[in-house]
N, C-alpha and C positions, 0 to 999 in steps of 0.2 A: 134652875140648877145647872152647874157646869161641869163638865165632863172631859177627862183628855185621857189620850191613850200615852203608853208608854212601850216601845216597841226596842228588844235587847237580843243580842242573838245568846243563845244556850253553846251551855257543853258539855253535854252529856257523855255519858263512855256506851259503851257496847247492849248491854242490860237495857238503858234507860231508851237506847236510840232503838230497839227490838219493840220496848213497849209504845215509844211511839206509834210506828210505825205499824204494828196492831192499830192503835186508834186511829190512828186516819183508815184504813181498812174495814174497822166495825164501822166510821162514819158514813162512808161510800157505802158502803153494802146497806145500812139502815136509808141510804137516801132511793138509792136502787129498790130498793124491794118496797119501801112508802109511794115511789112515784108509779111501779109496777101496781099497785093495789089499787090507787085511784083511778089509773085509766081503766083499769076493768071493770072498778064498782062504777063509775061515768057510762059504759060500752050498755053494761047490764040494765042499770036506774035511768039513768039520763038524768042522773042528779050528780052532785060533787061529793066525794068524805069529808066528812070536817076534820079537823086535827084534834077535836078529843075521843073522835073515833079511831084515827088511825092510833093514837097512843095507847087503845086501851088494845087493838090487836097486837100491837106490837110487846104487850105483856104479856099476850097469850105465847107469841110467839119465842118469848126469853124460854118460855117452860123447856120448849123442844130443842133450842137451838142453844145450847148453856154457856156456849164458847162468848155470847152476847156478854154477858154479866164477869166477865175477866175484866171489863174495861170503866171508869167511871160514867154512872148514868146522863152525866152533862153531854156527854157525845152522841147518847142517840139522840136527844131534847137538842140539841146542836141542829146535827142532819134534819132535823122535822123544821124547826124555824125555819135551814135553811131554803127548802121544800116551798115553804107556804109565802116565802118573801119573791123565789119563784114564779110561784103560781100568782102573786099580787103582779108582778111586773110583765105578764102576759096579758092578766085581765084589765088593769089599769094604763098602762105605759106598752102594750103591743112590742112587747121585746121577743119575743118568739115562745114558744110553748116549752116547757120545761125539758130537758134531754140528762138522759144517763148518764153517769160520771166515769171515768174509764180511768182503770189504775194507770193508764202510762200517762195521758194528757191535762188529766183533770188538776186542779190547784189540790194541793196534798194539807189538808190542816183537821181541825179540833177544835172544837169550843170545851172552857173548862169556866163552871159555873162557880160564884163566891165560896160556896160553903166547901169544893173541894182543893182549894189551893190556898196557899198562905205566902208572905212575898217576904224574905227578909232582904239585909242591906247588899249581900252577894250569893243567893239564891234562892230558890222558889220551891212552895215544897207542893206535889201533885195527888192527889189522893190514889191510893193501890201502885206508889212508886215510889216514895220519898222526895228527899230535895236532889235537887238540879242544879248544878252551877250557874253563876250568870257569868258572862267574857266581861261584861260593864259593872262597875260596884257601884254602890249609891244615886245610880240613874235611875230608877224607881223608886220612887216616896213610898214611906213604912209608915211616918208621923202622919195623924193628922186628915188622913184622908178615910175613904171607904169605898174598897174591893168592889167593882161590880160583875166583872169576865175578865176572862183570860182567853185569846186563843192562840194555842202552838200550831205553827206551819213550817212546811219544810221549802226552801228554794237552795237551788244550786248547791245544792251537798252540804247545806248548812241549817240550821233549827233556831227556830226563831218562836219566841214569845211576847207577846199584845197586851200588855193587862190595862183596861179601863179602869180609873178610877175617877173619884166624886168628891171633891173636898167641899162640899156642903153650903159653897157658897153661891149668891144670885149672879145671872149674869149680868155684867155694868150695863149702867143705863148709856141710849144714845148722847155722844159729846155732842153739845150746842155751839160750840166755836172752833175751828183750824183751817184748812185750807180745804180744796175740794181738789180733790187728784184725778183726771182726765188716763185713763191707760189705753195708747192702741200697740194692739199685740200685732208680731209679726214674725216675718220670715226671716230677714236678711237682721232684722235688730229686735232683739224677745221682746222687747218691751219699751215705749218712747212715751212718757210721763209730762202734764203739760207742767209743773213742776222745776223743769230740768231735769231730773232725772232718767235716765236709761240705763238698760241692761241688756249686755253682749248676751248674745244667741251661743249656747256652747258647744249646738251641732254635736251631741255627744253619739248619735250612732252614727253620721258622716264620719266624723272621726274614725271610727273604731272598725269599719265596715270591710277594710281589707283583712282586719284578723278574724271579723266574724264568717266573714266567705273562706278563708283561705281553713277555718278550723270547721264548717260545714264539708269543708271536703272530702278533710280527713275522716270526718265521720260516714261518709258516704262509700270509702275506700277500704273501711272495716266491714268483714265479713260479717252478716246480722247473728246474734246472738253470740258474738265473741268477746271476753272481757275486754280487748282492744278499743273495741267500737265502745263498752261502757265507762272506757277511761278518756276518750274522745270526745263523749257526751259529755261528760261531766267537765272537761273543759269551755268546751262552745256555751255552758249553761254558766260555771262562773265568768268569761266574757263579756254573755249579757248582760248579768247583775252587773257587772263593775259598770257598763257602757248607762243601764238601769240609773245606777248609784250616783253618778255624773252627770244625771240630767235631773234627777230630784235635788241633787246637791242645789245646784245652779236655780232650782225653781221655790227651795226653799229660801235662797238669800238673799231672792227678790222680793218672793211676800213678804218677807219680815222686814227687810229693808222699809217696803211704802207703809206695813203697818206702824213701825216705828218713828214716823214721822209726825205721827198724833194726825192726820188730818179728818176733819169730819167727816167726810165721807168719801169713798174710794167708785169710780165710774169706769165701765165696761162696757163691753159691747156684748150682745149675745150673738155670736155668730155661729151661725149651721156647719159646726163639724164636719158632719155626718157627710152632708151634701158638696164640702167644698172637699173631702177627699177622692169625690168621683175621678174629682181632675188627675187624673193619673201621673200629670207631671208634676206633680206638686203636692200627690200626695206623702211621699215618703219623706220631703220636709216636715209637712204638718205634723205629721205624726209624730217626729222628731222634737219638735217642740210641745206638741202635750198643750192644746187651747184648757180642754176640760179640766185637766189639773190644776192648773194656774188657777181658773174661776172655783175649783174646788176645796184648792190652801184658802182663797181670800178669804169663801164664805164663812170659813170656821173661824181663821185668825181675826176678821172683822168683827164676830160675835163675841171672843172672849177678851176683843178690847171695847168695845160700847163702840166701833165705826159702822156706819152706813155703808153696807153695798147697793149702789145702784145701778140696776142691769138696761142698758136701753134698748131702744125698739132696733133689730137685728137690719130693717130696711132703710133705716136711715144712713144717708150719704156721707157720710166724716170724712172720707177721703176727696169727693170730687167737691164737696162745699169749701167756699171761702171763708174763712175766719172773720177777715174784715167785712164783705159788704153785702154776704149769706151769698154770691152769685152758685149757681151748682155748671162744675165745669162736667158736660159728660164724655167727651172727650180723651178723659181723661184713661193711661195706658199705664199700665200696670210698671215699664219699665220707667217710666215720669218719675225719677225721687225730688223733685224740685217743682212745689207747685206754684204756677204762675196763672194770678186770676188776667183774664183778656175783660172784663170791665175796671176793675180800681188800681192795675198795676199794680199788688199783693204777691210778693215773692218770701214763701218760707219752704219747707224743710217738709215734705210730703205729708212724711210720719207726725211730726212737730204740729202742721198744722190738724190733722185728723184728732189727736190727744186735747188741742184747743177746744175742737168741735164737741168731744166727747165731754166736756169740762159744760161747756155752756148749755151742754141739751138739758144737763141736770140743772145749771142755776133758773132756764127757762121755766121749765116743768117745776120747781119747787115755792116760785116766786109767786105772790097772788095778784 
């Protein structure tokens, strides 16, 4: 079954942007007080709560606290998944132990389940609200499909809505003939395709980095708790988004771009983010360009056309290996863009030849 989101920003007036702004509020607080329960009942048991425990206290608790029950029940069932996906990602994936959400820092949103919203062709209607404008008309499907979630979030002074839906059909089968696309991602060029293809790096917060210091300032220069300083914020925050906007733009025209090419199967590297941001000089390129996301548009775009992603092994050499005669240069310096093998005399294009390598480890490994 395939599934795609559809992501529109709202426009709400005054009323609508209050009751928001309640639900993300009852969400935080239902998430707070579920993650406060469990580490106590853990301190006390030495056992975990399961989630049909903690939801049947948290009935108990609607009796006492009634202000809960002003807001659609998908919001605290929201806050609770989001709890327990948490708590999988510490006990499975060692991402750290769950932490409190705080009104000023924490990502401000809402989950709103099937049965309380309804999508027409220029607005959305929210149960214990009515409809909602949309800014985009007929960018979410009404025909043909079926509703699974919604969730509303706020960034940069603006309201945004997600709605999943499901149009009931399989996902295509793997394609058995096109070409096999080799991608080495980079710094200095986003992306160098053994194809021919490449994709300029947009540098979108190099770019943008003296308005984002220069409006950091100002916000620092505003007295705390003065509308100044919260009309300052809300600049420096739409900044980001735009700086944000410019780098998804750019990373979405590339997956689509190599998706659109029909090739069998699309090849990457898995490289250790994590560990190549230590490099403090070089961190704040990386970052810049966004490794995870790239491999994160593919995996989905790859699925919902029948292509193969294939991730190879992160230790293998594609930059110091020769294309022609496999020799492994190690030698080889980071500021090298022109690789030159010292056994077969093989002069290509640093990038150009690593996207070769990457290309052939798949045909090696698939071959019998």
């Amino acid at each position: 079954m395939s599934y795609r989101a559809y992501k529109v920003e709202l426009h709400p007036n005054n009323k609508q942007i209050t009751f928001f702004k309640k639900c993300v509020g009852t969400s935080r607080w239902v998430y707070n007080w579920a993650l406060t329960l469990r580490k106590a009942f853990y301190e006390t048991n030495q056992k975990s709560l399961s989630h049909f425990d903690t939801a049947k206290l948290l009935t108990q608790e609607k009796k006492n606290t009634t202000w809960l029950k002003e807001v659609p029940k998908s919001v605290h069932r929201g806050a609770m998944v989001n709890l327990d996906a948490a708590y999988q990602r510490f006990f499975k994936e060692k991402k750290g132990f769950p932490k409190f959400k705080s009104k000023h820092t924490s990502r401000k949103s809402f989950l709103l389940e099937s049965e309380q919203f309804k999508v027409d062709t220029n607005k959305i209607f929210v149960a214990r609200l009515g409809w909602v404008r949309l800014k985009e008309a007929n960018y979410i499907p009404v025909d043909g499909v079926k509703f699974i979630s919604a969730t509303v979030s706020f960034r940069a002074d603006r309201w945004f809505v997600s709605v999943t839906v499901s149009d009931g059909e399989e996902l295509p089968s793997l394609v058995s003939e096109g070409d096999i696309i080799g991608i080495d991602l980079g710094i200095k060029t986003l992306a160098v395709c053994s194809n021919g293809m490449s994709f300029e790096n947009p540098r979108a917060y190099k770019s943008n980095l003296m308005k984002l210091k220069r409006l950091q300032r100002k916000v620092s220069r505003r007295a705390k708790g003065s509308k100044n300083r919260e009309k300052a914020k809300k600049k420096l925050a739409n900044q980001y988004y735009k700086t944000s906007c410019l780098r998804q733009d750019a990373l979405h025209k590339m997956t689509t771009s190599l998706v659109r090419t029909k090739p069998k199967a699309v090849v990457i590297e898995d490289l250790n983010v994590e560990g190549m941001l230590k490099n403090h000089k070089l961190a704040q390129a990386l970052s810049d360009v966004s490794f995870g996301e790239i491999r994160r548009q593919l995996e989905y775009k790859c699925k919902l056309n029948g292509i193969e992603l294939y991730v190879i092994d992160r230790f293998f050499p594609s930059s110091k290996t020769c294309n022609k005669c496999g020799c492994i240069k190690d030698d080889l310096k980071l500021s090298d863009r022109t690789y030159k093998c010292n056994d077969c005399g093989y002069e290509e294009d640093r990038d150009v030849n690593a996207s070769y390598n990457i290309r052939d480890y798949y045909l090696h490994s698939s071959s019998p």
